[in-house]
Every structure is written in structure tokens, then in C-alpha cells.
BAFI-3210 file (N, C-alpha, C; in Angstrom, 3 decimals, decimal comma, padded with zeros to 6 digits):
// residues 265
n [1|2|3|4|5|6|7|8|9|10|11|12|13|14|15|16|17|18|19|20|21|22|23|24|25|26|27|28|29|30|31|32|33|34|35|36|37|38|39|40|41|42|43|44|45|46|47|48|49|50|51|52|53|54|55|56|57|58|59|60|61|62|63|64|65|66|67|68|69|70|71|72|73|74|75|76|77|78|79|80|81|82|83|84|85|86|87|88|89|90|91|92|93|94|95|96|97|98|99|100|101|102|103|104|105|106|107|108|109|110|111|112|113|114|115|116|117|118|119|120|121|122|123|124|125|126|127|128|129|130|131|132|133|134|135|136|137|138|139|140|141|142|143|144|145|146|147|148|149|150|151|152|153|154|155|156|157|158|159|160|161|162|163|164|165|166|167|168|169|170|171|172|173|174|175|176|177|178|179|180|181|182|183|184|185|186|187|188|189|190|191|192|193|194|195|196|197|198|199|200|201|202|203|204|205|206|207|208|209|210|211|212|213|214|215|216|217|218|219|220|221|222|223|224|225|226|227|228|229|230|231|232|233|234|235|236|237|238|239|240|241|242|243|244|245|246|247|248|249|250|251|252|253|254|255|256|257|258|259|260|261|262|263|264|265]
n.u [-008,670|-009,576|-011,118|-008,753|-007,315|-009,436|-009,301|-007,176|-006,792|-008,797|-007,465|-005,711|-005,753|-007,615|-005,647|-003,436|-004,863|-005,760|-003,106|-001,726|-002,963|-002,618|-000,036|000,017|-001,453|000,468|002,332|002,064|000,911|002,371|004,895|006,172|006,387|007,600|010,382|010,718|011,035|013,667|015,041|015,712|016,259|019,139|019,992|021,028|019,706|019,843|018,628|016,360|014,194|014,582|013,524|010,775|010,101|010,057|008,506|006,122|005,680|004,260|005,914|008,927|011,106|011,143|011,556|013,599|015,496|016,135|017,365|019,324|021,107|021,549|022,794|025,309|025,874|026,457|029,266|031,356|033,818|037,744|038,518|036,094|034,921|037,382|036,403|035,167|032,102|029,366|028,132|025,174|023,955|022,349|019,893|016,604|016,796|015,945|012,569|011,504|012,654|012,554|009,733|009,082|009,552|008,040|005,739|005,841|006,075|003,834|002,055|002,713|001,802|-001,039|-002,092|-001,419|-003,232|-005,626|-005,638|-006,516|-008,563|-010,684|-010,410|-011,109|-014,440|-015,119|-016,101|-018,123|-019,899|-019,016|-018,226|-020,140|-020,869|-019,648|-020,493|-020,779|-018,188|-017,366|-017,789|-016,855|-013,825|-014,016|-013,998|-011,646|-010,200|-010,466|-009,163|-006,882|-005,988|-006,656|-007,470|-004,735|-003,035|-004,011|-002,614|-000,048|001,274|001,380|005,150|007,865|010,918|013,814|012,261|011,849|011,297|009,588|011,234|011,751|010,260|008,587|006,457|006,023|004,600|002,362|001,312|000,193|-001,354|-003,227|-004,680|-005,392|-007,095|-009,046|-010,294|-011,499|-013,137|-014,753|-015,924|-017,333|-019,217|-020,596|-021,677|-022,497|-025,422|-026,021|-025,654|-023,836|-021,704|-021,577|-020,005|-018,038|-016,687|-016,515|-014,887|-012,306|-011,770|-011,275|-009,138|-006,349|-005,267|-006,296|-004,430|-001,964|000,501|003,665|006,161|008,656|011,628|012,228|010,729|011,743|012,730|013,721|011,584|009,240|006,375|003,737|004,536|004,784|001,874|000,416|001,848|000,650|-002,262|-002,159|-001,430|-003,374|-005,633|-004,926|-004,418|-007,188|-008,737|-007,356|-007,805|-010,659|-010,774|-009,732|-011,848|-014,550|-013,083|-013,128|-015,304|-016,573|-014,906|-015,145|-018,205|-018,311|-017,413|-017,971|-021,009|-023,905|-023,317|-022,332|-020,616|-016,760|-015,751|-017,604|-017,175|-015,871|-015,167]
n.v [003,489|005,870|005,428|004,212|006,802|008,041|006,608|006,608|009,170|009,746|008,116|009,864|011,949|011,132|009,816|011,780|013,072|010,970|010,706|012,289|013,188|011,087|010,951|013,316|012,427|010,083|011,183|012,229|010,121|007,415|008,098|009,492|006,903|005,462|006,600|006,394|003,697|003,504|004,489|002,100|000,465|001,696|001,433|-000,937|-003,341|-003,000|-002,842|-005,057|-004,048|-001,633|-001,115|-002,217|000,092|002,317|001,667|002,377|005,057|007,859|009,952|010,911|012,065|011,076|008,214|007,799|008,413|006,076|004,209|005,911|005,711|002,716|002,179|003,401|001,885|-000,361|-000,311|-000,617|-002,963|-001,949|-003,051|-003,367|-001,038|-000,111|-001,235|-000,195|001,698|000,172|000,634|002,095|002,466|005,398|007,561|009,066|013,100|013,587|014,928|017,334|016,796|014,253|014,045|015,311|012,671|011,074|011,910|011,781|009,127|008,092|009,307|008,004|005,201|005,547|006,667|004,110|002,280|003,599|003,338|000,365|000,358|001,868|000,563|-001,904|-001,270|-000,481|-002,528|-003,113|-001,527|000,844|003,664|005,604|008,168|009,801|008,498|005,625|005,219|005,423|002,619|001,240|001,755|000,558|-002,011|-001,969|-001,564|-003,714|-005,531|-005,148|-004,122|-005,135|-008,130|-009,369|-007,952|-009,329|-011,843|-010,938|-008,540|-005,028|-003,886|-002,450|-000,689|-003,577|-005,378|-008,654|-011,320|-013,332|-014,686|-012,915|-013,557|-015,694|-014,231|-012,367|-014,005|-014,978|-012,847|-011,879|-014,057|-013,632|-011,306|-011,611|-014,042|-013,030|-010,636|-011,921|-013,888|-011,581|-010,524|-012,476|-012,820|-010,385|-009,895|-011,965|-014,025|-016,475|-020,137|-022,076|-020,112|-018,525|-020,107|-020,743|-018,128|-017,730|-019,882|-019,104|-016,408|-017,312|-019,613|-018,396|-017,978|-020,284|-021,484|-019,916|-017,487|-016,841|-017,185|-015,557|-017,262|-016,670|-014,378|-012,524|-009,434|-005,872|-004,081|-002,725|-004,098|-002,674|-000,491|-001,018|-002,604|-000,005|000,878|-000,455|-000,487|002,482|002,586|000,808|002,143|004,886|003,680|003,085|005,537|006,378|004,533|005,428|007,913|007,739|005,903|007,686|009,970|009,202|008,862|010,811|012,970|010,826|010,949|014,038|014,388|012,866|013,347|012,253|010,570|006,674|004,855|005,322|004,860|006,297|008,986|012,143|013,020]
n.w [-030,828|-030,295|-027,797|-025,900|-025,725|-024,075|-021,839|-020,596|-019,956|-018,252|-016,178|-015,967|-014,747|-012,314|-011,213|-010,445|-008,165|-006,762|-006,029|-004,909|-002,981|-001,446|-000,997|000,710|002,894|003,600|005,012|007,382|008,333|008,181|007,780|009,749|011,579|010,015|009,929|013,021|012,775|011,412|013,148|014,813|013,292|012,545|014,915|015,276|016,261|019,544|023,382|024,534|026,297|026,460|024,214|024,019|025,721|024,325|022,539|023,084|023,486|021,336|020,814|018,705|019,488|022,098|021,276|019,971|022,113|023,555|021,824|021,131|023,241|023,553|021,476|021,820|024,790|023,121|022,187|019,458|018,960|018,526|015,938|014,726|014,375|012,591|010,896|007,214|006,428|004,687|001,484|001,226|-001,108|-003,196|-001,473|-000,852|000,784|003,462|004,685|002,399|-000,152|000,265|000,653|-002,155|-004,467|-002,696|-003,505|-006,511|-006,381|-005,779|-007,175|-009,737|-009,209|-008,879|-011,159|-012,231|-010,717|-011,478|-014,413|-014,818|-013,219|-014,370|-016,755|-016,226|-015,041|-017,618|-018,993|-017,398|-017,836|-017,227|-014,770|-013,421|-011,716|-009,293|-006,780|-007,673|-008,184|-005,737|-004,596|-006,469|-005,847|-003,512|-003,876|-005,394|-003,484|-001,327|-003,139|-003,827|-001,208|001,188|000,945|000,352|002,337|004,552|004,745|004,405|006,057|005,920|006,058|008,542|008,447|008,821|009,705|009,797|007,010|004,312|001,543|-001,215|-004,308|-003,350|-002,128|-003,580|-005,568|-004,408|-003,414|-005,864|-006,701|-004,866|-005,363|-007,749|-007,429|-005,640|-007,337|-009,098|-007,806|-006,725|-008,522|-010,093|-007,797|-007,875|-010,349|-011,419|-011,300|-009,707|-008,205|-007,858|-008,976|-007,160|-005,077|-005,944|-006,015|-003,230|-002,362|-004,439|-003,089|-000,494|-000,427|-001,487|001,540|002,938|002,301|002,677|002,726|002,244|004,709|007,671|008,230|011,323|013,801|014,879|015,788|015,902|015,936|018,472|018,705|019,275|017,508|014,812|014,855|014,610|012,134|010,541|011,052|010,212|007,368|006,240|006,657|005,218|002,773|002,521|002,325|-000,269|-002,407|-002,534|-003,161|-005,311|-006,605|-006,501|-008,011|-010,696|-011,058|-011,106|-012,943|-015,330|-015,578|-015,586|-018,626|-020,366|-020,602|-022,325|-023,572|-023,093|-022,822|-022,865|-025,351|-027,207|-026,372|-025,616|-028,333]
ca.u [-007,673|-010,237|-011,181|-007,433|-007,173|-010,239|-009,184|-005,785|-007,062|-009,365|-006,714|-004,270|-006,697|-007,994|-004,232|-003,193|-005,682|-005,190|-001,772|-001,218|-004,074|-002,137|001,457|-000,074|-001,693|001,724|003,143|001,650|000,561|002,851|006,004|006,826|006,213|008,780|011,681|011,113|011,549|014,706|016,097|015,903|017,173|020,230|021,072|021,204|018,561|019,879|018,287|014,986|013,298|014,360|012,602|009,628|008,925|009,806|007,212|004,471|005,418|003,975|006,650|009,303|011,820|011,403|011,714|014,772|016,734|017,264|017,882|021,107|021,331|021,322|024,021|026,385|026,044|026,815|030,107|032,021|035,687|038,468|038,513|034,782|035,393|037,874|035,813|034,647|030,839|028,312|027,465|023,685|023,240|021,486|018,548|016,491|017,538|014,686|012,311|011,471|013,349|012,122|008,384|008,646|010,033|007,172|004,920|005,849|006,071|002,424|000,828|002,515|001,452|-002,552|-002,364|-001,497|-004,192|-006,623|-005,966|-006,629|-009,986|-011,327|-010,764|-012,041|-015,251|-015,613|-016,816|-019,737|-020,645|-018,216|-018,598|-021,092|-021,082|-018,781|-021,033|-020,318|-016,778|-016,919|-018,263|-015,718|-012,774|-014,199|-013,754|-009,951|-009,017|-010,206|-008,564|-005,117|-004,723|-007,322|-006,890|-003,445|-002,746|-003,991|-001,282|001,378|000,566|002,696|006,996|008,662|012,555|014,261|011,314|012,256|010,481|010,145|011,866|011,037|009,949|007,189|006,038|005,153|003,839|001,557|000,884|-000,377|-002,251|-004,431|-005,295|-006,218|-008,220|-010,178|-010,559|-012,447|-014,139|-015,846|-016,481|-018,098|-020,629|-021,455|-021,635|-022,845|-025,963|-025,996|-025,229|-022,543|-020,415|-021,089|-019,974|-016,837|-015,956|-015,652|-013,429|-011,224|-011,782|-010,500|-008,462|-004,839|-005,849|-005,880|-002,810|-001,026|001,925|005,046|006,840|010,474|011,951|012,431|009,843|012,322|012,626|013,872|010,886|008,687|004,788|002,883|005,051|004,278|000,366|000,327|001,724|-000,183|-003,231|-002,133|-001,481|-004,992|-006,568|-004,531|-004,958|-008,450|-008,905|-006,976|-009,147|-012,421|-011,038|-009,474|-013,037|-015,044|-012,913|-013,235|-016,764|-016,826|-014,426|-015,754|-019,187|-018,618|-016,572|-019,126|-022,284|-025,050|-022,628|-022,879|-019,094|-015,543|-015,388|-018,524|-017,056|-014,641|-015,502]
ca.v [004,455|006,797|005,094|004,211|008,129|008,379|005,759|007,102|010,818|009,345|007,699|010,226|012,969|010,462|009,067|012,527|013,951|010,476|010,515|013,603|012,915|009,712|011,346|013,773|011,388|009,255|012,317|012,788|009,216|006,548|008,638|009,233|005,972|004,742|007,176|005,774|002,417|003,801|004,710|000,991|-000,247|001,651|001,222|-002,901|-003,931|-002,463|-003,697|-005,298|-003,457|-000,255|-001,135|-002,028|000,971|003,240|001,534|002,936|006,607|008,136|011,076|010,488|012,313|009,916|006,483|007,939|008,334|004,939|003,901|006,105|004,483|001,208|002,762|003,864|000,715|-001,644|000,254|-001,643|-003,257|-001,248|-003,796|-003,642|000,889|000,535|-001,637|001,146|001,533|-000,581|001,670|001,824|003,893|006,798|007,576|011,186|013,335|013,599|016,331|017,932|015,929|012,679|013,991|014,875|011,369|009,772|011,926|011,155|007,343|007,745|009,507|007,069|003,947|005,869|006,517|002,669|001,669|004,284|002,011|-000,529|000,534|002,246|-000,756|-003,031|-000,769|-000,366|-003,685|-003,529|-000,293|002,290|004,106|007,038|009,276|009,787|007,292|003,824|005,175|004,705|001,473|000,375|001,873|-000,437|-003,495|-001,863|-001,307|-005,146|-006,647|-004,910|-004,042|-005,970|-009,250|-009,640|-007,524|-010,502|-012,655|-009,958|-006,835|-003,630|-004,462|-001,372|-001,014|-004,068|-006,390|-009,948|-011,362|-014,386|-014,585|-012,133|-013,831|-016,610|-013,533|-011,608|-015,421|-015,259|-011,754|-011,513|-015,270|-013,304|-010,565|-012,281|-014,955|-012,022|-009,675|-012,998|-013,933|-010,407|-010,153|-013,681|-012,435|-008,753|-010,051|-013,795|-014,496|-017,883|-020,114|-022,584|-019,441|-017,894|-021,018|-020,910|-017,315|-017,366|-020,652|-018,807|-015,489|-017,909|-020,369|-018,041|-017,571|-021,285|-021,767|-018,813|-016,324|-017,235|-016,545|-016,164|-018,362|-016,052|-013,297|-011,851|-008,173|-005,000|-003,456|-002,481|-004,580|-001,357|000,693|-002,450|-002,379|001,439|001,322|-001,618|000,685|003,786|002,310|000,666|003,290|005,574|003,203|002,900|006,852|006,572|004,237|006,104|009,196|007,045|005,442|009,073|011,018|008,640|008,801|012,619|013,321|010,289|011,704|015,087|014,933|011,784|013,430|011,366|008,920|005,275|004,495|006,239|004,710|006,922|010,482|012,790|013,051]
ca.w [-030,361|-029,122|-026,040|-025,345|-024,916|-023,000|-020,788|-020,100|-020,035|-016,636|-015,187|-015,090|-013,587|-010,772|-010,232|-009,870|-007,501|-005,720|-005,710|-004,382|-001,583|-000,450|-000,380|002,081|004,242|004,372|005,901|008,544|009,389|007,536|007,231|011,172|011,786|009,376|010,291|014,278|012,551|010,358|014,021|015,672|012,016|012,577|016,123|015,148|017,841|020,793|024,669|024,372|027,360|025,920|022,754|024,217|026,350|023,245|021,009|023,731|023,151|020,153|020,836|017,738|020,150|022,728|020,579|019,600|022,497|023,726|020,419|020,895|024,454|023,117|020,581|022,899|025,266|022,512|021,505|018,544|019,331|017,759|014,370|014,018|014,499|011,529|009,463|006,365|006,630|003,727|000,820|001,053|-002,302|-003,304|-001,164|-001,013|002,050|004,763|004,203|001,330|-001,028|000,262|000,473|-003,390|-004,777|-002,505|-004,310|-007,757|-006,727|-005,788|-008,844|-010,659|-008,567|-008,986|-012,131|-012,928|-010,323|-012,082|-015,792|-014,407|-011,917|-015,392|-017,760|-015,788|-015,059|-018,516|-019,180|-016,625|-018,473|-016,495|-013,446|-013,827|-011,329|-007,908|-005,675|-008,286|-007,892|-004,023|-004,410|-007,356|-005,294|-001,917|-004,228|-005,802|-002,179|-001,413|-004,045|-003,538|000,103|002,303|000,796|000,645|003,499|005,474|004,646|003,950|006,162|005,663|006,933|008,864|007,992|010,097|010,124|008,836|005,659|003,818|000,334|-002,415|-005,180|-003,354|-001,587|-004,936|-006,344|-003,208|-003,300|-007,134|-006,440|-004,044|-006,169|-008,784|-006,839|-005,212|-008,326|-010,307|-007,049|-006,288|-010,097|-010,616|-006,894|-008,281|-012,218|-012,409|-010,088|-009,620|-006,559|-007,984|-009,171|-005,756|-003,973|-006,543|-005,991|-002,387|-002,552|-004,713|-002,250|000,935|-000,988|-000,987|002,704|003,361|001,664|004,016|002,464|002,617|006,343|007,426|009,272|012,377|013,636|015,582|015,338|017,066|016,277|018,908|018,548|019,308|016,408|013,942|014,853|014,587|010,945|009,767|010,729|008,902|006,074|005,702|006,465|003,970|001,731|002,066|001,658|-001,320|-003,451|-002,302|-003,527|-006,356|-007,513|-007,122|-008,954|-011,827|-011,708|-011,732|-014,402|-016,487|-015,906|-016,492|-020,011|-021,366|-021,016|-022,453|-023,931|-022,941|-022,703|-023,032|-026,505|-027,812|-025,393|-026,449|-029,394]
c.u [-008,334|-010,640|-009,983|-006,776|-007,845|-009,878|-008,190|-006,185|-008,127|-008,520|-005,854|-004,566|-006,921|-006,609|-003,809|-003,641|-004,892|-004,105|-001,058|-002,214|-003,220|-000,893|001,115|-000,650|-000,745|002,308|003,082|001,329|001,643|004,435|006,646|006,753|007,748|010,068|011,623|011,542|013,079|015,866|016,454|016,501|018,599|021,141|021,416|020,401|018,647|019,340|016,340|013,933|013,856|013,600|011,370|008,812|009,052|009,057|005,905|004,394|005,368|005,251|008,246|010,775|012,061|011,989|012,958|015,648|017,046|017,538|019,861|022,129|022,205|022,999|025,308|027,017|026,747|028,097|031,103|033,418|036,290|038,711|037,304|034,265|036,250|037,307|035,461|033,173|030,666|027,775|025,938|023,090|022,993|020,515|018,271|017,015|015,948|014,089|011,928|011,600|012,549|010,422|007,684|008,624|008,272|005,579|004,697|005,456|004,627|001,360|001,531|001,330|-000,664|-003,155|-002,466|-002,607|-005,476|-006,794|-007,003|-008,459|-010,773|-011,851|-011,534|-013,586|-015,854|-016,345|-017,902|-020,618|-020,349|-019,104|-019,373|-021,330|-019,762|-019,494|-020,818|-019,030|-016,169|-017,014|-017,029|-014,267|-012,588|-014,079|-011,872|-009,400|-009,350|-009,271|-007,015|-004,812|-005,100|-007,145|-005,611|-002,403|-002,822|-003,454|-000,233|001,226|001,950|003,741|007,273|010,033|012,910|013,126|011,556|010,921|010,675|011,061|010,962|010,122|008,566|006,671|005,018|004,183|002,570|000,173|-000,454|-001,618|-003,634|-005,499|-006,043|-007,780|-009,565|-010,982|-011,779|-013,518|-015,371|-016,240|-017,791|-019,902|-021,563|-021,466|-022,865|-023,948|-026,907|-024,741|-023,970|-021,087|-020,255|-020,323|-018,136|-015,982|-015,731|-014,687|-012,537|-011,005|-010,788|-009,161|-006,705|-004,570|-005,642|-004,532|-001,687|000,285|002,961|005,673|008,110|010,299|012,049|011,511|010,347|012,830|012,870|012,998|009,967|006,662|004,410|003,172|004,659|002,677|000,225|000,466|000,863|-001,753|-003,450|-002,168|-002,696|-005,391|-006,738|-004,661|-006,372|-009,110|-008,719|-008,322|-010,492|-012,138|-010,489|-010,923|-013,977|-014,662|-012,692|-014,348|-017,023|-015,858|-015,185|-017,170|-019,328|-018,265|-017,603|-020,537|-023,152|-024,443|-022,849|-021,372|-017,905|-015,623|-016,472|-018,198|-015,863|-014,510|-014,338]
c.v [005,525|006,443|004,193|005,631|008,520|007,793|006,193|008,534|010,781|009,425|008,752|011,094|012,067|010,244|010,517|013,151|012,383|010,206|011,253|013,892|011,999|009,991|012,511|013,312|010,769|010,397|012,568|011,460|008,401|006,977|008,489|008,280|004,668|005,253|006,856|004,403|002,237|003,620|003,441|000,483|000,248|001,424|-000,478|-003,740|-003,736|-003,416|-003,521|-004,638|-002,248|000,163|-000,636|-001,119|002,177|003,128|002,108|003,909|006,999|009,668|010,479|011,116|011,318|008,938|006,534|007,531|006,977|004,110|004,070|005,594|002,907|001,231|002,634|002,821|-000,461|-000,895|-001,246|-001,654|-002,460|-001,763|-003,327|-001,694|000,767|000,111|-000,176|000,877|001,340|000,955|001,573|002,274|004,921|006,955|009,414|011,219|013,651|014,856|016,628|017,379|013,998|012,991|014,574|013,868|010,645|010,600|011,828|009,795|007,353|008,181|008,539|005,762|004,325|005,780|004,590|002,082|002,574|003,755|001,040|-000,487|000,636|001,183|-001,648|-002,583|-000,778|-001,180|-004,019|-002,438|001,343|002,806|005,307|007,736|008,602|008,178|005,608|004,101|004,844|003,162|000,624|000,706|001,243|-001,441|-003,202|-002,499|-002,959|-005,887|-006,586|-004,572|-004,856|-007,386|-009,208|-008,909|-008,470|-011,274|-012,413|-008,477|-005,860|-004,032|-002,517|-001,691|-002,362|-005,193|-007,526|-010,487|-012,349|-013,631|-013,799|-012,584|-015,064|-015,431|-012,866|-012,628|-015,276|-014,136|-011,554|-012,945|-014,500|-012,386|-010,987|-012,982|-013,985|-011,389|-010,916|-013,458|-013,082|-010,612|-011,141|-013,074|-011,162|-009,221|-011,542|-014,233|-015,818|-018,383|-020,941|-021,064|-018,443|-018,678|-021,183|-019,453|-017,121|-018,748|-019,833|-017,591|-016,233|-018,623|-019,909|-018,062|-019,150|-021,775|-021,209|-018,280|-017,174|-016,679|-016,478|-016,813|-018,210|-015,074|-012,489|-010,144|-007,155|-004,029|-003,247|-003,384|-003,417|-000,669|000,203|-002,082|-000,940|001,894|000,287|-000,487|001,799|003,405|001,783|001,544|004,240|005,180|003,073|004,598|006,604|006,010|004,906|006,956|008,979|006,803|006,789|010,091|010,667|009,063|010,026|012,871|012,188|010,969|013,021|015,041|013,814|012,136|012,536|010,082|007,577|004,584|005,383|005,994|006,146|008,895|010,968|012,532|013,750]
c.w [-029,510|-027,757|-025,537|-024,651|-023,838|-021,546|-020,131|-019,640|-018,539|-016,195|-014,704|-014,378|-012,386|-010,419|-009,968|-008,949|-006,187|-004,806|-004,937|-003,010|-000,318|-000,215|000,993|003,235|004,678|005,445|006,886|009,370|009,111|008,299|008,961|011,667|011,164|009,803|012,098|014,101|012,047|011,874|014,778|014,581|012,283|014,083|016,406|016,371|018,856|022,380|024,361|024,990|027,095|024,340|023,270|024,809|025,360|022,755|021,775|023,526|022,128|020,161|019,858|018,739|021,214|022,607|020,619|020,447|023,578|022,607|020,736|022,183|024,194|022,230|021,197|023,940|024,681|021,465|020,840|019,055|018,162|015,930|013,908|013,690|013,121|009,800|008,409|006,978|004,783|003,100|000,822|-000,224|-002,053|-002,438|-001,265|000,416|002,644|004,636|002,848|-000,014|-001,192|000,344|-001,311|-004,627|-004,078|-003,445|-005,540|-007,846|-006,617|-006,725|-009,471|-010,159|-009,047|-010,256|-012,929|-012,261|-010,867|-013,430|-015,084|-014,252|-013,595|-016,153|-017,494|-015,700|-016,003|-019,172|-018,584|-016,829|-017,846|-015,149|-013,879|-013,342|-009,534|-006,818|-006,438|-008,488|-006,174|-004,416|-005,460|-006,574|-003,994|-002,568|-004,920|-004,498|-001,173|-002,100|-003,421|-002,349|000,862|001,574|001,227|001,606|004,840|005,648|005,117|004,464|006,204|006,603|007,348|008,308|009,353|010,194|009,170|007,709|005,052|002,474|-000,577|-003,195|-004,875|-002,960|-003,016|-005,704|-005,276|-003,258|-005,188|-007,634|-006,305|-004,820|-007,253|-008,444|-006,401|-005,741|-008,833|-008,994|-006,806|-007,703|-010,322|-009,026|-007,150|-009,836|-012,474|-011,122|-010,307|-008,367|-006,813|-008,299|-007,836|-004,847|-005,000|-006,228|-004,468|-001,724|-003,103|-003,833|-000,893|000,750|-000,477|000,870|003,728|003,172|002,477|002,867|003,021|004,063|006,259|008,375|010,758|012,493|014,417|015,215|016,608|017,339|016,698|018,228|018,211|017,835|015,581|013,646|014,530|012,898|010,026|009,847|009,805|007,585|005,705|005,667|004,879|002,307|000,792|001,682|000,077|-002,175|-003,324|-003,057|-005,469|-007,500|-007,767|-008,212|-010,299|-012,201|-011,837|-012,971|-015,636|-016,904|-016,558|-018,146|-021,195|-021,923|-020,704|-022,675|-023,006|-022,247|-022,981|-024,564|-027,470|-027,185|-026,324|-027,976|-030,299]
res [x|x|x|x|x|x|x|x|x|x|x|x|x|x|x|x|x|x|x|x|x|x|x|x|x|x|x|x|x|x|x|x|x|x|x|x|x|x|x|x|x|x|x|x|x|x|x|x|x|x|x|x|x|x|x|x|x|x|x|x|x|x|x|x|x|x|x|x|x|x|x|x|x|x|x|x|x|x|x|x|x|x|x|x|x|x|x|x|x|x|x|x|x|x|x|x|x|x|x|x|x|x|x|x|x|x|x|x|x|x|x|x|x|x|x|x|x|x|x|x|x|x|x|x|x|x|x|x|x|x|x|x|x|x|x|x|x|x|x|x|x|x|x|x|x|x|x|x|x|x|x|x|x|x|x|x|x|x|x|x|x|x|x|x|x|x|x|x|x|x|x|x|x|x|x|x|x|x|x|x|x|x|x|x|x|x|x|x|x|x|x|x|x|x|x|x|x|x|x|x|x|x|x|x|x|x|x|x|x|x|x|x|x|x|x|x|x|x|x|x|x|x|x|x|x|x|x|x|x|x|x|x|x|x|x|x|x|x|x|x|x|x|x|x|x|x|x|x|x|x|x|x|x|x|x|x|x|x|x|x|x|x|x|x|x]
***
């Protein structure tokens, strides 16, 4: 029971520090990126050559206005005007509202990838200081974004998609395959289990993610490539600051100890 507290009593310090690191990086890089995508989602695809010279301007004012171009051009017949409009649900409102929701969703999401980073650590004798937390948060941020980012890289609103459910079969394949691959090359040195872990490392990879059937889309290449970037990136901040601040809080509160189980006494 005691190093069930310890373990949890890491995570939720690193997931909060990270969590609250990576909601302000979306903000600034992620976030405008998505609300220029929100605006080609609602004008229903609009004229193709007004897409494409929006997706070149990084100006969020710009993108916009042939969006409403596009809008205006493609006015609905008087039936399709009285249709009602599609309840979409609840969502937050833009601003404020919607930048404290994404920061809850992301201390949670840290905190569960901070279990996780810990437990697993704990078995190769924990992380012990900030620098074997970089290095354990460059194999997190493999497992879960750069693998299976290669398959499956970050969707804007509006961007077609295979089916849910092979996607997540695909997606949680990779992780796995990767997590036991890196483990078996940094754990087990020997050449058959090296020659086994990066088969299972390539393996999902040969296999390929699920696709849709169409790659057709109103949204802009450039805007696409632009958030596929941010989001690695942001991502890859995250776990760095994810695996250090494990290894500093674990370090400081352990001491001499050996493991979480023997700390906190």
C-alpha cells in the first residue's frame, strides 16, 4: 500500500506540472490551428482554390474570410434554409472556458501517463534524478506519439478517417509492440531479442493503420502539415518535462532509499 501512495503521489505532481505545461503550449501552437480548421469544417468545403491559398497564410483572420466567401457563394435553396440546424451538443465557449476544460483534460491525460512512466520505471529500479527522466520521457514520447503517429498522425476538424474501433486496435497494437521492443533493446542484451524487438518495433508499420476510403478534404495541406508539427513537438516537450519532473520529485522525497516502496516512510 505504501508504494501505491508513493507511486500515485509522483504521478500526480509530474502530471500536474506537465499538464499544465502542455495546455499552454496547445494555446498558442495547437489551438489556432484547430479553430482555422473549425472555420473550413463549418463552411462545408467551400471553392478549392480559395482553400488552398488560405492554408499559406498563417494570419487566422485571413483563412477566415474566404471561408465566409465560399459561405455566401454556396447559398442554400429555400428547403435546405428551413431545414432546423443538427444539435451538435454541449461544447465549451471559445476562450477562457474552452482553455480551462483543455487544461483539466490534460492533467488528467499526465497524470495517467505519469502512472504509468513511474510503474514501469520502477521495475528497472526508478528514475533517479531529472536527466533518467529525460531519457525515460524520450522512450514515453516514442512509444505513444512517434510510433503511432506514423500510421495515425494528428486529424484537424473535417479531415476523413478510417473507422473507430480498427483505428484504436491499430493504435494500442503499436504501443504495445514498441513499449516491449524498446524494453527487450535497453533491458535484455542479446542479439536474438534485439533482432525480435525491432521486428515487433517495424512489424505494426508493415502492417499500415487503418485508412478511409477517401483522402479528400477541405482542409488546406499546409494547415494539416503545420498541426501535425505542433503537436509533435508539444508533445515531445511534454514528456521531457513529464520524465524530469519525476525524477526530481522522486529524487528529492526518496533520499537514500532504493525504491518508492522503501520512501515515505
Amino acid at each position: 500500500m505504501n508504494l501505491f501512495r508513493n507511486v500515485v503521489f509522483v504521478a500526480a505532481i509530474a502530471g500536474l506540472v506537465a499538464g499544465i505545461a502542455l495546455a499552454c503550449m496547445q494555446a498558442y501552437a495547437t489551438v489556432p490551428l484547430i479553430l482555422k480548421a473549425e472555420v473550413y469544417e463549418k463552411a462545408g468545403g467551400g471553392h478549392h482554390h480559395d482553400l488552398a491559398a488560405a492554408g499559406t497564410n498563417n494570419n487566422a483572420t485571413s483563412s477566415a474570410a474566404p471561408a465566409d466567401n465560399a459561405m455566401s457563394s454556396a447559398a442554400p435553396a429555400p428547403a435546405e434554409a428551413a431545414a432546423p440546424a443538427e444539435d451538435e451538443g454541449w461544447a465549451p465557449a471559445d476562450g477562457f472556458e474552452r482553455f480551462g476544460f483543455n487544461v483539466v483534460a490534460n492533467i488528467v491525460t499526465g497524470i495517467g501517463f505519469a502512472l504509468i512512466l513511474v510503474a514501469v520505471s520502477e521495475f528497472a529500479g526508478g528514475i533517479g534524478n531529472w536527466r533518467q527522466g529525460v531519457f525515460w520521457g524520450l522512450a514515453g514520447f516514442a512509444v505513444f506519439t512517434l510510433a503511432p503517429g506514423l500510421g495515425l498522425p494528428p486529424e484537424l476538424p473535417a479531415m476523413p478517417a478510417a473507422e473507430l474501433l480498427p483505428r484504436q486496435i491499430w493504435w494500442i497494437s503499436t504501443v504495445a509492440a514498441t513499449a516491449i521492443g524498446l524494453g527487450l533493446i535497453a533491458f535484455r542484451k542479446s542479439l536474438p531479442l534485439a533482432i525480435l524487438a525491432v521486428v515487433l518495433i517495424v512489424a505494426p508499420h508493415i502492417v499500415g493503420a487503418p485508412q478511409p476510403d477517401s483522402f479528400e478534404t477541405a482542409i488546406p495541406e499546409g494547415l494539416h502539415h503545420r498541426f501535425v508539427v505542433a503537436v509533435t513537438l508539444t508533445d515531445l516537450v511534454f514528456w521531457l518535462v513529464l520524465g524530469a519532473v519525476i525524477g526530481v520529485v522522486r529524487g528529492r522525497f526518496t533520499g537514500t532509499a532504493t525504491s518508492l516502496r522503501d520512501s515515505f516512510a
